[in-house]
C-alpha distance (Angstrom), angle and dihedral (degrees) to the residues before:
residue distance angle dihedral
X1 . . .
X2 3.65 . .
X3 3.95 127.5 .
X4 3.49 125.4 -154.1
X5 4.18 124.5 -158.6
X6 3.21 125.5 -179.1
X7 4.19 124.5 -168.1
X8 3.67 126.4 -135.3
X9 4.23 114.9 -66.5
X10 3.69 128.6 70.0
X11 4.28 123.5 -116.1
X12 3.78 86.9 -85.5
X13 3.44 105.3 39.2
X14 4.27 120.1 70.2
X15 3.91 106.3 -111.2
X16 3.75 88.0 -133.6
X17 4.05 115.2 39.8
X18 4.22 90.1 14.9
X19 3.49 89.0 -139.1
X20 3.93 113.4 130.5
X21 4.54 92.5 -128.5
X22 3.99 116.6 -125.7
X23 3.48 114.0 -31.1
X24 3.60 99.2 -121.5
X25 4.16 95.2 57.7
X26 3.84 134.1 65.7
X27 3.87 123.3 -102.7
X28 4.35 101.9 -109.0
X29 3.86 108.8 -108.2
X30 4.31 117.5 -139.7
X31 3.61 97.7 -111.5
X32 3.86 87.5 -143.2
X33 4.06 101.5 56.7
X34 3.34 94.1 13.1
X35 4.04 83.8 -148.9
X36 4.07 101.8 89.6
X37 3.69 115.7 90.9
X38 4.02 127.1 -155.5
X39 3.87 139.4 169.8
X40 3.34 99.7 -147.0
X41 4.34 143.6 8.4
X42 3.65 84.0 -105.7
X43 3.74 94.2 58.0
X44 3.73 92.5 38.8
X45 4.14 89.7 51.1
X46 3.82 94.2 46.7
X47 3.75 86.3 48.5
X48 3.48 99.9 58.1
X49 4.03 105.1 80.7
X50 4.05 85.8 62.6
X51 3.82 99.0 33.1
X52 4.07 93.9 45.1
X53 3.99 78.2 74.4
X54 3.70 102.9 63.8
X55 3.81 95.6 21.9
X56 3.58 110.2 138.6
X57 3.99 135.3 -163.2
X58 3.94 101.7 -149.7
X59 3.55 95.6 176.3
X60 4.05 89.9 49.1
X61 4.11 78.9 47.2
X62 3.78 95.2 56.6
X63 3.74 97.9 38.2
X64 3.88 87.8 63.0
X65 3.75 101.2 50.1
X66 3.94 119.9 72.4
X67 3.83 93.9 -150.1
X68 4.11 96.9 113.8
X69 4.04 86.4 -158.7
X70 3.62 99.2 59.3
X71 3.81 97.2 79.2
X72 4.01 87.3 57.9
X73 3.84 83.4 43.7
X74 3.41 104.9 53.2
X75 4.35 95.7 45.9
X76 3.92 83.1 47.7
X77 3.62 85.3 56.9
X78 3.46 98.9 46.6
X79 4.13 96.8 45.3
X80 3.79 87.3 49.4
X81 4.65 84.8 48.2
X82 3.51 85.9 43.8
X83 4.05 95.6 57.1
X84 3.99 93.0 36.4
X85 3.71 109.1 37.1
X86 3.78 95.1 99.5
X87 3.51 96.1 49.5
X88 3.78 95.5 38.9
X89 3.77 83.5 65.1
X90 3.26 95.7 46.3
X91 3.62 108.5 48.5
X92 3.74 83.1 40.7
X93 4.00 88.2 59.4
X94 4.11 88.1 44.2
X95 3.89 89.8 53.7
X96 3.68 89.8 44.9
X97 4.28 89.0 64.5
X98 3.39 96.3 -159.9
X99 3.65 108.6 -178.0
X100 3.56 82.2 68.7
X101 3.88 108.1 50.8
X102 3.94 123.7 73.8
X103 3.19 135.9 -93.4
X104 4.19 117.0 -61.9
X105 3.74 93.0 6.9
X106 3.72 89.6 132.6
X107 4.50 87.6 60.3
X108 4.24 81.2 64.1
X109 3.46 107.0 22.3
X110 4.29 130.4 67.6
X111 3.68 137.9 169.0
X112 3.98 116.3 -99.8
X113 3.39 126.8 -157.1
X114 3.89 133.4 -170.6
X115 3.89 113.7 -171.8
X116 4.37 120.9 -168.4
X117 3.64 122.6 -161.6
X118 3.59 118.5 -115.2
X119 3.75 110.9 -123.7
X120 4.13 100.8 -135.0
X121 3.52 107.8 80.6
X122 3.86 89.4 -151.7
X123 4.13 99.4 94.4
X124 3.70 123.2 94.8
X125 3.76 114.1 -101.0
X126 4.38 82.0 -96.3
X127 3.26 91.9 64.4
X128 3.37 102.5 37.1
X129 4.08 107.4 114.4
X130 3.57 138.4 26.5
X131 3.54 146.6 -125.7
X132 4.09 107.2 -81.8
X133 3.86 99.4 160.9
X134 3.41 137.2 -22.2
X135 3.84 150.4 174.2
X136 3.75 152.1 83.3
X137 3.59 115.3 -38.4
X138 4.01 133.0 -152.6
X139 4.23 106.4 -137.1
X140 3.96 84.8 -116.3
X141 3.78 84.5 55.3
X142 3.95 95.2 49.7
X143 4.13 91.0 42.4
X144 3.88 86.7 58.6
X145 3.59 90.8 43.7
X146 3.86 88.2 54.1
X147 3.63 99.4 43.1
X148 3.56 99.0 55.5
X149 4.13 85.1 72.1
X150 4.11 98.8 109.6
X151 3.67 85.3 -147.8
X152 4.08 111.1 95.2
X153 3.54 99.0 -166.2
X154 3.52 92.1 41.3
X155 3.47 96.2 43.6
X156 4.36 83.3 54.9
X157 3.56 88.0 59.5
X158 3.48 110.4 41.9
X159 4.14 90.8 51.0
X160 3.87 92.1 42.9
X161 3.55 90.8 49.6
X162 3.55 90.3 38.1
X163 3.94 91.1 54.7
X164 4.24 86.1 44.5
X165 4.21 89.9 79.6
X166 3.91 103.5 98.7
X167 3.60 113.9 -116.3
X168 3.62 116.6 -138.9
X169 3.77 123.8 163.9
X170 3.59 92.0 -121.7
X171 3.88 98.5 48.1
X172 3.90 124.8 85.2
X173 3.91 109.1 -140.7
X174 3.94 114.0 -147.6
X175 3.97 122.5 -162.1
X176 3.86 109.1 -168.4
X177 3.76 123.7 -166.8
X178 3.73 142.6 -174.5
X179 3.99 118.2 171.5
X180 3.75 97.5 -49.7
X181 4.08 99.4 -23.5
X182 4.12 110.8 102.9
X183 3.43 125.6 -174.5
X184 4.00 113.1 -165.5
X185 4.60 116.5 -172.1
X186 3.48 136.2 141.2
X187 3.79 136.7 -145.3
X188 3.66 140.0 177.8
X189 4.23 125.1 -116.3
X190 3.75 90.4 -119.0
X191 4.13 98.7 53.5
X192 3.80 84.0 62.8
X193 3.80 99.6 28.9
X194 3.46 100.2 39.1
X195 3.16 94.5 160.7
X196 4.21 108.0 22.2
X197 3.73 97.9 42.8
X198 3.51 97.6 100.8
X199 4.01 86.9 51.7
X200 3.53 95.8 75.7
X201 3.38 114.9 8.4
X202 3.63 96.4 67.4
X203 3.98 117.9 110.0
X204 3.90 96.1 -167.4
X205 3.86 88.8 60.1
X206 3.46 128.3 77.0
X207 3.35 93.2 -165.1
X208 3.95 89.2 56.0
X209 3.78 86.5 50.8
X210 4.06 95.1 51.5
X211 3.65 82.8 49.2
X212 3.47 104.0 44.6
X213 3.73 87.2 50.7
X214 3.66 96.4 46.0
X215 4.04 85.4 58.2
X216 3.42 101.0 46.1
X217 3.81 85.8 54.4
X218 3.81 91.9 46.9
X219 4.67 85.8 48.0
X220 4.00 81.7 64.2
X221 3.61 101.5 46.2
X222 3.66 106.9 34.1
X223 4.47 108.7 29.0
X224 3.59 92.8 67.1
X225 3.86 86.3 54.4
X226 3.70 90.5 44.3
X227 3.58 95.3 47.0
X228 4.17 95.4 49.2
X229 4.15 88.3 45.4
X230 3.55 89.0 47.4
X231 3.68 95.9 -121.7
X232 3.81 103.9 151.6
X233 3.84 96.2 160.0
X234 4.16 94.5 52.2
X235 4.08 92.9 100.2
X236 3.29 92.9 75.1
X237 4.05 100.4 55.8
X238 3.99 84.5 40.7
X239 4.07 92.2 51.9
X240 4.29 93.6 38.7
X241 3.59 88.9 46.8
X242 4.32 100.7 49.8
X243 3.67 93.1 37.9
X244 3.65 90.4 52.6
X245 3.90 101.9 37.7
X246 4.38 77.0 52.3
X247 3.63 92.6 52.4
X248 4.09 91.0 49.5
X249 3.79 98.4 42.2
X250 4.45 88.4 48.1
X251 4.13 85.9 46.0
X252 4.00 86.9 50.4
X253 3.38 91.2 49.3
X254 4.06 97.3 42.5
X255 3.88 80.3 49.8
X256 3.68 83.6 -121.4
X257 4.32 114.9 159.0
């Protein structure tokens, strides 16, 4: 059974620095897992302590399982990861309503995700799955999750690997899954929200709270849309647009101009 973990960064973004590299060159690819993304040798070298943990041989993983669809599997997997990742962190930070939770609840909490395939062939590779499950996760939760796998061995790997994600209190940890492929990352609210983070993510604000829960409200009505139409870039729209109808409606109340 294969098992898939990704490090922190997105397919745009260099897992080390996070920047995206000039605009006119590609992001280099690790050979090996052909997953992890850098601008530079430098990046890719500094990267390696952390990324030696979740660093994958696919090919080594196909060669030893007899299941003749799992190669066509696992890149279908990967195209759809490589389309979605962003937004798979970022609806996953949205549903996590952070302005509203306490202290450190990102050291014991992460984002799970359970993707189905659609059964027409006929949608781009986008659109190609649906929501299954989905939500924020205690680490009790997850370890359940995991030991329910009737493998043994596998079961050893996917919750060592699973535990190998650094937690950091500021740093949303994701766990994607699809039949027996798992992808496990982490990002941080600003990477994403660069510039709306602070917005709702803010406990000392109650306009970050009213925010935060407004989004979190808006994660489980509108992803599982996004995800079925294929829309992986609709977060951003749906996060401009709330923080700045919040910021006009406070202003009109403050009798601000």
């Amino acid at each position: 059974m294969p098992m898939l973990q990704f490090c922190a960064g997105t397919n745009d973004r260099c897992y080390e620095c996070n920047n995206s590299g000039p605009a006119d060159t590609k992001l280099r690819t690790c050979s090996r897992c052909r997953v992890a993304r850098y601008c530079s040798p430098e990046c890719q070298r500094k990267n390696w302590k952390l990324h030696k943990l979740s660093c994958n041989d696919h090919k080594a993983i196909i060669e030893s399982d007899p299941d003749p669809t799992l190669e066509d599997n696992l890149k279908l997997f990967l195209k759809w990861l490589d389309h979605w990742k962003d937004a798979v962190h970022a609806w996953g930070i949205l549903s996590a309503d952070l302005a509203n939770q306490a202290p450190g609840y990102l050291l014991n909490n992460s984002y799970l995700l359970e993707i189905e395939k659609r059964r027409s062939d006929k949608h781009p590779t986008r659109s190609k799955f649906i929501v299954a499950r989905n939500g924020m996760r205690t680490e009790a939760q997850m370890r359940e999750e995991i030991m329910r796998l009737p493998n043994s061995n596998y079961r050893a790997q996917i919750l060592s690997d699973f535990e190998g994600v650094p937690r950091d209190p500021r740093m949303l940890r994701v766990t994607v899954r699809w039949d027996t492929f798992y992808s496990n990352s982490g990002d941080y609210p600003v990477n994403l929200f660069p510039d709306t983070a602070s917005a709702f993510c803010n406990p000392l604000s109650a306009e970050s709270r009213l925010i935060s829960t407004a989004l979190a409200l808006t994660w489980r009505n509108k992803f599982p849309e996004h995800v079925r139409t294929g829309n992986a870039t609709g977060y951003v729209e749906v996060v401009q647009k709330l923080v700045q109808d919040s910021k006009i409606l406070v202003d009109t109340a403050l009798g601000v101009d």
